[in-house]
C-alpha positions as CSV (number, residue, x, y, z in Angstrom):
1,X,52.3,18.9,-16.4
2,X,55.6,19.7,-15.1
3,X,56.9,18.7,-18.1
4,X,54.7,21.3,-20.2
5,X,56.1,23.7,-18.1
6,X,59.4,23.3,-17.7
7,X,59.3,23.1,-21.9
8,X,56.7,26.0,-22.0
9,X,59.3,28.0,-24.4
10,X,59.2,25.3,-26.8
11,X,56.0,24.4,-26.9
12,X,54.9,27.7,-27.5
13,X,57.3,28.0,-30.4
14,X,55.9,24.8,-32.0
15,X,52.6,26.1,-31.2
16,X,52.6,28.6,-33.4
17,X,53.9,27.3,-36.5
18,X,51.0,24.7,-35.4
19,X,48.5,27.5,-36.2
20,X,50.1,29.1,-38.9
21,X,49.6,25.6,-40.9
22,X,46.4,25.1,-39.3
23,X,45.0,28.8,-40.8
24,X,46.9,28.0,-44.3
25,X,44.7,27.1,-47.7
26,X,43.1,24.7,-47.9
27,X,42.2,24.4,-43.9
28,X,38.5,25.6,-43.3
29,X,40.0,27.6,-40.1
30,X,41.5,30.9,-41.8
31,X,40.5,33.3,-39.1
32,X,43.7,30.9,-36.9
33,X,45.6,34.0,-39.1
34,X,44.7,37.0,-36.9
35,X,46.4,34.8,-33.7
36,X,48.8,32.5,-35.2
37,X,51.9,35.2,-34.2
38,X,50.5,35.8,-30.6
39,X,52.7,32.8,-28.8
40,X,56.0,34.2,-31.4
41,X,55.3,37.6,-29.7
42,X,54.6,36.2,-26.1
43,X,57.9,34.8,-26.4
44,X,59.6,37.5,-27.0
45,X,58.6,39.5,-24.0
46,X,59.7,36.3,-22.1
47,X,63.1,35.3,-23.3
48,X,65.8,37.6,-23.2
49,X,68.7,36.4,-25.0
50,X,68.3,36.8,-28.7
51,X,70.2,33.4,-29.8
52,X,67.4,31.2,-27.6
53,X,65.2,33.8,-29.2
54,X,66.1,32.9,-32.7
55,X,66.4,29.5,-32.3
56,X,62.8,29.2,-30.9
57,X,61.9,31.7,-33.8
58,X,63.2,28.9,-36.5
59,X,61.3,25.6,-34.5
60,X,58.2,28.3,-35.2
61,X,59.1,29.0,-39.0
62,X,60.4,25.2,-39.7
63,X,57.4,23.7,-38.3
64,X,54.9,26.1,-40.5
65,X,57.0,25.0,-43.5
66,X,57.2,21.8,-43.2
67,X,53.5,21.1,-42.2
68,X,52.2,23.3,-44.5
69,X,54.4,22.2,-47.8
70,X,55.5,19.0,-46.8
71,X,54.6,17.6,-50.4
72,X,57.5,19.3,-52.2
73,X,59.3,16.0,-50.7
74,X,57.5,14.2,-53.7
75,X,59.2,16.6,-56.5
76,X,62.6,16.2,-55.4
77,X,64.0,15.5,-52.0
78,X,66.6,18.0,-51.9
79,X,64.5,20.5,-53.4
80,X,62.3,20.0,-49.9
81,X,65.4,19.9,-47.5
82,X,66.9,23.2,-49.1
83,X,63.4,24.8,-49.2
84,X,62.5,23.5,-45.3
85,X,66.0,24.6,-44.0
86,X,66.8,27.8,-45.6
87,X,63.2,29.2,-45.7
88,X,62.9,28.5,-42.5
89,X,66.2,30.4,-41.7
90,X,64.9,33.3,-43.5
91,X,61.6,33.6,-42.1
92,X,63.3,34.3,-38.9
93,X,65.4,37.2,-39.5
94,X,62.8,39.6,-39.3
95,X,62.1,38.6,-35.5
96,X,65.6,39.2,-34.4
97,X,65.4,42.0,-36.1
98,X,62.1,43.0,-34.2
99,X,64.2,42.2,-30.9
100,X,67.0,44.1,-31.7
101,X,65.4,47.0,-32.5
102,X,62.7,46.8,-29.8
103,X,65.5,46.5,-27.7
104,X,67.2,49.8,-28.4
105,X,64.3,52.0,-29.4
106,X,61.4,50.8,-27.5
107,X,58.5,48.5,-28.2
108,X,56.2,51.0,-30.6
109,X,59.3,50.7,-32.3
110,X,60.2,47.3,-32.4
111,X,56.4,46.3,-33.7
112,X,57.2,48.8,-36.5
113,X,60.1,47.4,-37.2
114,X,58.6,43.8,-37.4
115,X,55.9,45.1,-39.6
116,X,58.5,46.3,-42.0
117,X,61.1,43.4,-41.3
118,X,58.8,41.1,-42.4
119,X,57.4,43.1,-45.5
120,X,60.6,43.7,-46.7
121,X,61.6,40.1,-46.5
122,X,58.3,39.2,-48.9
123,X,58.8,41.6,-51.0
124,X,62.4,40.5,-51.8
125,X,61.2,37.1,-51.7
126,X,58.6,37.6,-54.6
127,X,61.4,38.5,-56.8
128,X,63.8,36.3,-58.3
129,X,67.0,36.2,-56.2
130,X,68.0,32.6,-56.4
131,X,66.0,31.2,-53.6
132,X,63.0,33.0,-54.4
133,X,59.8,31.0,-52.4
134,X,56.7,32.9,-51.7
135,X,54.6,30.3,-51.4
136,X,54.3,31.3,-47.8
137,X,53.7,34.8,-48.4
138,X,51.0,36.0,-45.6
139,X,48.7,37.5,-48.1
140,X,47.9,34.4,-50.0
141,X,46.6,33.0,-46.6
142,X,43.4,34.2,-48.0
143,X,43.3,32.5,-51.6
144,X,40.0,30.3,-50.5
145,X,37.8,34.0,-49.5
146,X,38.2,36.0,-51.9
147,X,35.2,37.7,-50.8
148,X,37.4,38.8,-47.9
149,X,39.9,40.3,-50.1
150,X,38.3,42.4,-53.1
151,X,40.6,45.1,-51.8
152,X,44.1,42.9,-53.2
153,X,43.5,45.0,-56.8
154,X,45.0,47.8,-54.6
155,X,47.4,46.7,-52.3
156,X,48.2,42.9,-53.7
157,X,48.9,40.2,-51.2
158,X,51.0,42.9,-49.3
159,X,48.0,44.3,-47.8
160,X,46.8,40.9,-46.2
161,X,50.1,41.0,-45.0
162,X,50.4,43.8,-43.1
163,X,45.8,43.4,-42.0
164,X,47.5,39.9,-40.6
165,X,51.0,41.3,-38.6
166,X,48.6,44.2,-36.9
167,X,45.7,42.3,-36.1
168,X,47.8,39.7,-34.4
169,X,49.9,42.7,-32.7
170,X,46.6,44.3,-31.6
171,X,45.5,41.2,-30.1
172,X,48.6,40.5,-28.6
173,X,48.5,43.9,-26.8
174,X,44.8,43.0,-25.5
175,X,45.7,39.6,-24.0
176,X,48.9,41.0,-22.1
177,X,47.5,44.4,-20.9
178,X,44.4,42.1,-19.2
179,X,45.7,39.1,-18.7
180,X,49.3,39.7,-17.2
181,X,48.0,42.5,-15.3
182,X,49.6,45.7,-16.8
183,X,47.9,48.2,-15.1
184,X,44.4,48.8,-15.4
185,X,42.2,46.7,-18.1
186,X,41.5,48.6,-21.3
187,X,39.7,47.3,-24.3
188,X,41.0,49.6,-26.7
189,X,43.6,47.5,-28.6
190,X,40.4,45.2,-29.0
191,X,38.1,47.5,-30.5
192,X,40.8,48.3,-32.4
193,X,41.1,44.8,-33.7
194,X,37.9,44.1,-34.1
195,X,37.3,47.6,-36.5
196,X,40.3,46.3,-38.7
197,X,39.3,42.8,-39.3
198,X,35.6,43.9,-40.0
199,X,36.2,47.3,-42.3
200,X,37.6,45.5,-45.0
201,X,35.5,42.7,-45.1
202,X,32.3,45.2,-45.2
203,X,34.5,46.6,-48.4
204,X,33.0,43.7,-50.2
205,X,30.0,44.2,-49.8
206,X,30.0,47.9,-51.3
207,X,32.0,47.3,-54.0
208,X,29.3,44.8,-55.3
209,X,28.0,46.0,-58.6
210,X,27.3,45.4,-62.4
211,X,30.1,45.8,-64.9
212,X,28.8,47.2,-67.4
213,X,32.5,47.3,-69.6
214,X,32.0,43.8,-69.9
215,X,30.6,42.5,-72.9
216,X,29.9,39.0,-73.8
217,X,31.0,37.5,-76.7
218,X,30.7,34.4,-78.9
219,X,33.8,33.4,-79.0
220,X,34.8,30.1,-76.2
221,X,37.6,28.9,-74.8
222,X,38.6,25.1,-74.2
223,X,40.6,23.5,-71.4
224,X,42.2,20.4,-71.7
225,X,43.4,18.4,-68.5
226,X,44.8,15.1,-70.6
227,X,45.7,13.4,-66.5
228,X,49.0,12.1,-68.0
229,X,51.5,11.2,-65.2
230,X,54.6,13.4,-65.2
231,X,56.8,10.9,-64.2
232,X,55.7,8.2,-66.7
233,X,55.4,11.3,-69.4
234,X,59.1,11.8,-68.7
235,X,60.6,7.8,-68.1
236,X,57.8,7.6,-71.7
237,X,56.1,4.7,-70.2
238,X,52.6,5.4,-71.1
239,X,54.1,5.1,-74.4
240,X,55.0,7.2,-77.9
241,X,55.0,11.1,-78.4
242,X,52.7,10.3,-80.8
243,X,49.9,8.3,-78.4
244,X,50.0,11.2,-76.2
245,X,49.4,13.8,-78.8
246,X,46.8,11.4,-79.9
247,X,45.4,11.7,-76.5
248,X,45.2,15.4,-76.2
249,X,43.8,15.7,-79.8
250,X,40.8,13.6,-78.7
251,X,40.3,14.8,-75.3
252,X,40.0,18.4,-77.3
253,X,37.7,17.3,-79.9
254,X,35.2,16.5,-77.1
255,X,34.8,20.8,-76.5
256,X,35.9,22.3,-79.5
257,X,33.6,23.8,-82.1
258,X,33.2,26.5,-84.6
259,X,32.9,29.1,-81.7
260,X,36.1,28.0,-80.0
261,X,39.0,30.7,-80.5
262,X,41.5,29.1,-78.0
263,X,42.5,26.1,-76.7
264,X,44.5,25.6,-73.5
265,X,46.8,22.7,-73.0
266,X,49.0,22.2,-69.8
267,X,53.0,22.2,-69.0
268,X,55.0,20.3,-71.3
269,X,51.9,18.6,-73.1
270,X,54.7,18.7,-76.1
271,X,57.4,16.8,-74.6
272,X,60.5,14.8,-76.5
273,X,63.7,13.5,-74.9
274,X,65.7,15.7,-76.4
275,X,63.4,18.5,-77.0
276,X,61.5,19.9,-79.9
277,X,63.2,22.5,-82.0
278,X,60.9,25.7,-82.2
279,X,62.7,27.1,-85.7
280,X,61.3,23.6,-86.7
281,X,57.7,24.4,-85.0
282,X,57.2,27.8,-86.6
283,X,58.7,25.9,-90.1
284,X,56.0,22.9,-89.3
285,X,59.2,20.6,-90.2
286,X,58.6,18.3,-87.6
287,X,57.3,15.2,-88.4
288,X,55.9,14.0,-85.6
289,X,53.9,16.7,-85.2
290,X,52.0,16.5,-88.6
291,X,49.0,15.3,-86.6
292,X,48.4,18.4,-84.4
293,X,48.8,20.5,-87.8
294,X,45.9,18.2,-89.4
295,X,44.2,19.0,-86.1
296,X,44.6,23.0,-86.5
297,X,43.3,23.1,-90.1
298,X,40.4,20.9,-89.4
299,X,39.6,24.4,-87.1
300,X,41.4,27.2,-88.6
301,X,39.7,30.2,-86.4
302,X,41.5,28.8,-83.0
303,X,45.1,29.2,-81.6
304,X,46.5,26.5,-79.5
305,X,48.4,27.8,-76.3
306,X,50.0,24.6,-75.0
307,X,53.3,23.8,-73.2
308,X,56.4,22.8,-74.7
309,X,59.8,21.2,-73.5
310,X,62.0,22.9,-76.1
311,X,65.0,24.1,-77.7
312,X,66.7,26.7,-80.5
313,X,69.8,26.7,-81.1
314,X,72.3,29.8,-81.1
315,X,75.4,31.1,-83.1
316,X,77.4,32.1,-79.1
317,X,77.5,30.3,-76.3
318,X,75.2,31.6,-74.2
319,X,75.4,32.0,-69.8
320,X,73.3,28.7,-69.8
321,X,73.4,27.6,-73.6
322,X,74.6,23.8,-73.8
323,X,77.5,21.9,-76.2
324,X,76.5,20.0,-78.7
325,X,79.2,18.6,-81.5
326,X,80.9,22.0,-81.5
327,X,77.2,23.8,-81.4
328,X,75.1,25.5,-79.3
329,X,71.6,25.4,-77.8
330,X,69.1,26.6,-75.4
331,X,66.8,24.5,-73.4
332,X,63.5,25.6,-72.3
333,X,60.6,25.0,-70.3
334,X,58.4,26.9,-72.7
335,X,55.1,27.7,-74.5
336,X,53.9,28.7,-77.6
337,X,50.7,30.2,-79.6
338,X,50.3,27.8,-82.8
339,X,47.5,27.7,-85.5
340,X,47.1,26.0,-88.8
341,X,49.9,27.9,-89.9
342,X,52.9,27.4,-87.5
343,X,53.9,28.7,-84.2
344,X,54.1,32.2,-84.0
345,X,54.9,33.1,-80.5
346,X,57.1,31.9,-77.9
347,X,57.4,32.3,-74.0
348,X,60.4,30.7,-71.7
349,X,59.6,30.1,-68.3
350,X,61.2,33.0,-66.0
351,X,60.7,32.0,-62.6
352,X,62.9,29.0,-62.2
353,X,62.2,26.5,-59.0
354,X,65.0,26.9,-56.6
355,X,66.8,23.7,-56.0
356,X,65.1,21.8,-59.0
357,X,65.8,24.2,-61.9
358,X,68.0,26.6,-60.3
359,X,71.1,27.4,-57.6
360,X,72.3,31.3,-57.0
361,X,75.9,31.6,-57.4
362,X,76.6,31.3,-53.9
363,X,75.3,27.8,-53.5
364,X,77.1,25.9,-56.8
365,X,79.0,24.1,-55.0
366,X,76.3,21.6,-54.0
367,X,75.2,21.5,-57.8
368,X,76.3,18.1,-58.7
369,X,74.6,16.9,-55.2
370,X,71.6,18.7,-56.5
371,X,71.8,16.7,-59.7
372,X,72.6,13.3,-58.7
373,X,69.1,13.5,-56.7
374,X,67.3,15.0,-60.3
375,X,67.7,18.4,-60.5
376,X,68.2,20.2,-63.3
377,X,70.2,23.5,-61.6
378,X,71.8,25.0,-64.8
379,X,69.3,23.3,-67.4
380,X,66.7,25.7,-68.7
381,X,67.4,29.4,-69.8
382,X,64.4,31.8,-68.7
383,X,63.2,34.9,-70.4
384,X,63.5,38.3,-69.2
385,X,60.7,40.3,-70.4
386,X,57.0,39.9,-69.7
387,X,55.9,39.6,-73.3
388,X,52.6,39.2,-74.6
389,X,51.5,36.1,-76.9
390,X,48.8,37.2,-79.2
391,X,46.3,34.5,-80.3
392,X,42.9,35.0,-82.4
393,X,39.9,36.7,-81.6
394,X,41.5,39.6,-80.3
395,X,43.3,37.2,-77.1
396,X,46.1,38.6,-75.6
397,X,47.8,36.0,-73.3
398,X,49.5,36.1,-70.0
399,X,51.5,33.3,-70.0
400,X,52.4,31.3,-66.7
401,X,54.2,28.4,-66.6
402,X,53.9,26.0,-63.3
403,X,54.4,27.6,-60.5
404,X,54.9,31.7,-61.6
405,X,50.9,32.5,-61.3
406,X,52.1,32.8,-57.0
407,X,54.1,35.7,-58.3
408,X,51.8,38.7,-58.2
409,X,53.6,41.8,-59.4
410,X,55.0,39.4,-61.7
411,X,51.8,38.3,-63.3
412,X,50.6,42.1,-62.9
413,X,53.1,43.2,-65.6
414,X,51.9,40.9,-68.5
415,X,48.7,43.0,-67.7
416,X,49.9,46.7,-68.0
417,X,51.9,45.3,-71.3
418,X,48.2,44.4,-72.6
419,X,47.3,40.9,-72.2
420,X,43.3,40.5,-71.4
421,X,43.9,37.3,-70.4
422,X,45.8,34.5,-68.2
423,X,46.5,31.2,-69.0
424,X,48.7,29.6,-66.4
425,X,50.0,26.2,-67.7
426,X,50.9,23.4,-65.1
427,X,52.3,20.1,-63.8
428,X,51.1,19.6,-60.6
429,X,51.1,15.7,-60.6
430,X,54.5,16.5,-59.7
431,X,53.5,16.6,-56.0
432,X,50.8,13.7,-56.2
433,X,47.4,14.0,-54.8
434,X,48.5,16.3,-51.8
435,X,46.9,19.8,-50.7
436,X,50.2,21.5,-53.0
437,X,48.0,21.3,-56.0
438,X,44.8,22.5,-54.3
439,X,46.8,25.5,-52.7
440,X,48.3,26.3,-56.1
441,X,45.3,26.6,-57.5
442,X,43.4,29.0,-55.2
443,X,46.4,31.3,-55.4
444,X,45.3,31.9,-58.8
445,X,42.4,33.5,-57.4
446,X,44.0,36.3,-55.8
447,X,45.8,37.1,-59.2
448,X,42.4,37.4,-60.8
449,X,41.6,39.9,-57.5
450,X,44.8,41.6,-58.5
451,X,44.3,42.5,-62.4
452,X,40.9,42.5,-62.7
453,X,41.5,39.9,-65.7
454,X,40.0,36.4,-66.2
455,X,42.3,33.3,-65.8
456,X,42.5,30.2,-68.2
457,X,44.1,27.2,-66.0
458,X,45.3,23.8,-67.5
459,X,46.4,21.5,-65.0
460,X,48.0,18.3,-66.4
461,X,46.3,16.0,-63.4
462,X,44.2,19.1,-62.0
463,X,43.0,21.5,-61.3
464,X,41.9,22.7,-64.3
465,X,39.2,25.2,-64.2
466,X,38.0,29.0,-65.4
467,X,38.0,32.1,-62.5
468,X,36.7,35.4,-63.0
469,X,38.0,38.7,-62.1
470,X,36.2,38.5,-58.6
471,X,38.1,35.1,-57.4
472,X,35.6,33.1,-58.2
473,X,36.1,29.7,-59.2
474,X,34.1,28.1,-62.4
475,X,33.8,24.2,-63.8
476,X,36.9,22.8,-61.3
477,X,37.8,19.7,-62.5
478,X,38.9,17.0,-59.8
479,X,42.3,15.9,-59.5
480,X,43.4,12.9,-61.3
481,X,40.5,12.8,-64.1
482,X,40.7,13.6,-67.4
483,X,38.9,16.3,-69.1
484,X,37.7,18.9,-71.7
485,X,36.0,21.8,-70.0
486,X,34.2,25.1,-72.1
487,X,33.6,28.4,-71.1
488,X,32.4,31.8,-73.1
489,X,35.1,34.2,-71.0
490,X,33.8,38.0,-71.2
491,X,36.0,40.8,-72.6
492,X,37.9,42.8,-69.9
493,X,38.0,46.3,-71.3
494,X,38.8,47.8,-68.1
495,X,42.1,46.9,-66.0
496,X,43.1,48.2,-62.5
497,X,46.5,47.4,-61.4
498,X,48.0,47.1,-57.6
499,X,48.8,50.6,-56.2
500,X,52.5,49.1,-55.0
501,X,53.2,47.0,-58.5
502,X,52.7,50.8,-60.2
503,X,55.5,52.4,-58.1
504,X,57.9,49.5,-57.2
505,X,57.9,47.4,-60.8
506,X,59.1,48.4,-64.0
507,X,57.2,47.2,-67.2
């Protein structure tokens, strides 16, 4: 016992990063949100110097990151140390910031200044800075209830941010005005609580009703999740280009009829060694591919939207074009629309993972440490603009490629551009059977809550599945199983968009 308390600061440090993990998808104890900061803010009232402060404000931060994404470790080992380290680092500034100010301008102040510390910090974060990792944002704490959350198509995952950061400080105020005897006992920061945890919930239950803009239609969409292991996909030791393809082609067969109008396959389901040239794709010169075009024409109403490792090459060298022979090229992580006829429409993967795919300026001097260990820092070149794929049957894509879909304002710009439909793309084998892919997954939810549009997932190794504009889930398909899943997906006529992507993101 002595020892508990002679460590008390510490252990209530680790305590709550303890909770924070313990309330974090895909953990059946959510509500652990609304109390996860109370030892953080506990601390605060008790230790006075702001280093200590910090440093117990990291052990909090490092051990929610590390307990709660742990499985990055699998994708690439210093991709996990940077992520653990400087996240962790990050995630703290916004509570010595809270000191500070609380310090000099009193503690309605200070709790202000936390609330908008720590906003400000995820709104930066969920744009692409160089280190860009939202993963953690408080709003997506959530993704398994959307029920909970119907509100998110106005204020996005910012406004479970701020519902978490004043419930907690509400709380916070309850147990110290009572418990540490600070004055008389009121309940009023309770009541308080309890209103603002309930109101929005009871939100849901009003806002149930019958859409009538949605009308059904004949036309079906088809999901592919071929289970090919992205390690052996890459190393080719499940075999040719060509058995894979093969692979996909069958798996599709199984779904696909006269009604189907698009088919989904996952991340890099077109991969090469060295690429596959997309002036030869839209051209249909490549021979290798001959059997996916004998595929298309055997269905000539449906557009394939499918994953592509890819290149094209260009007359300049280019910020991240490579040499080749005295030529140029780009590499992407891509996707394109193709039919019977070609490919028509490309998209290059924007968000790029920090530490795998990407360094800021400021860290390239680790680059070649980053690549001996398999990252790829200055490999792919990424696309700017949120353009729209067109695809038959009136389709207008979304396009997300591995893990961009936890981007919300992001995602929410495809949709005011005029897509009436996502199809996030992924890879998620990358992590292994671990709760990364089943978090990932349910974060797509709150995007669906967000637009107001349906979402088309292919998951190479799962989870592939269909969710609807409310969050909800339909035909999940198990990780590490292969499948072909069909669903008849409504059209959206009617968008809303998030009140704080209209004012603070340009198209």
């Amino acid at each position: 016992m002595q020892i508990l308390k002679k460590h008390s600061n510490l252990w209530l440090a680790f305590g709550s990063g303890i909770l924070l993990w313990a309330a974090w998808p895909v953990s059946p104890f959510t509500l652990l949100i609304f109390v996860a900061w109370i030892p953080l803010l506990w601390l605060e009232t008790q230790v006075q110097n702001r280093w200590k402060f910090l440093g117990l404000t990291y052990i909090t931060m490092f051990t929610w990151n590390v307990f709660t994404t742990w499985w990055i470790w699998n994708a690439s080992a210093p991709g996990a140390i940077a992520a653990f380290l400087a996240n962790s680092l990050l995630m703290s500034f916004p509570w010595i910031g809270y000191k500070i100010a609380k310090k000099w301008k009193g503690e309605t102040i200070g709790y202000i200044a936390l609330i908008s510390f720590w906003m400000c910090f995820e709104y930066i974060h969920l744009h692409d800075w160089g280190l860009s990792w939202p993963w953690l944002t408080l709003g997506n704490s959530f993704a398994k209830h959307p029920e909970w959350i119907q509100w998110y198509k106005y204020t996005g995952t910012s406004g479970g941010t701020l519902w978490i950061l004043l419930l907690n400080i509400l709380l916070f105020l309850h147990l110290r005005k009572n418990y540490y005897k600070e004055g008389q006992k009121t309940y009023r920061y309770l009541a308080a609580a309890i209103a603002l945890l309930i109101l929005p919930i009871i939100y849901f239950f009003f806002s149930i009703k019958i859409d009538k803009g949605r009308k059904m239609r004949r036309d079906n969409v088809v999901v592919v999740q071929p289970n090919i292991d992205p390690y052996e996909k890459v190393s080719d030791a499940t075999g040719s280009f060509e058995a894979q393809l093969q692979k996909l082609i069958v798996i599709s067969e199984k779904q696909v009829d006269e009604n189907t109008s698009l088919l989904v396959w996952p991340e890099t389901a077109l991969y090469m060694g060295n690429g596959l040239n997309e002036e030869e794709l839209e051209k249909k010169e490549n021979f290798f591919l001959n059997p996916l075009w004998d595929f298309l024409k055997r269905h000539p109403n449906m557009s394939l939207f499918t994953g592509i490792e890819s290149f094209r090459m260009v007359s300049s060298p280019t910020k991240a074009a490579h040499e080749f022979n005295g030529m140029y090229f780009e590499s992407y992580n891509g996707a394109g629309v193709l039919d019977s006829t070609g490919a028509h429409s490309f998209y290059h993967k924007s968000m790029l993972v920090p530490g795998v795919e990407t360094l800021p300026w400021f860290l390239k001097f680790i680059d070649k440490w980053f690549a001996k260990f398999g990252g790829t820092t200055a490999g792919y070149t990424r696309q700017e603009k949120r353009t729209v794929l067109p695809a038959k049957a009136g389709y207008v894509i979304a396009p997300s490629i591995c893990y961009e879909s936890i981007y919300g304002e992001f995602m929410s710009k495809y949709v005011r551009n005029g897509a009436n439909i996502i199809c996030i793309i992924t890879n998620d084998g990358w992590w292994k059977n671990t709760p990364g892919h089943k978090q990932h997954m349910n974060y797509a939810r709150l995007r669906a809550i967000e637009t107001g549009t349906w979402i088309v997932r292919s998951a190479n190794t799962g989870i592939s599945c269909f969710i609807n504009p409310e969050g909800a889930v339909i035909y999940p398909q198990s990780y590490g199983i292969e499948a072909a899943i069909k669903f008849t997906i409504p059209a959206t006529e009617q968008k809303h968009f998030m009140f704080v992507t209209a004012i603070y993101s340009p198209p």
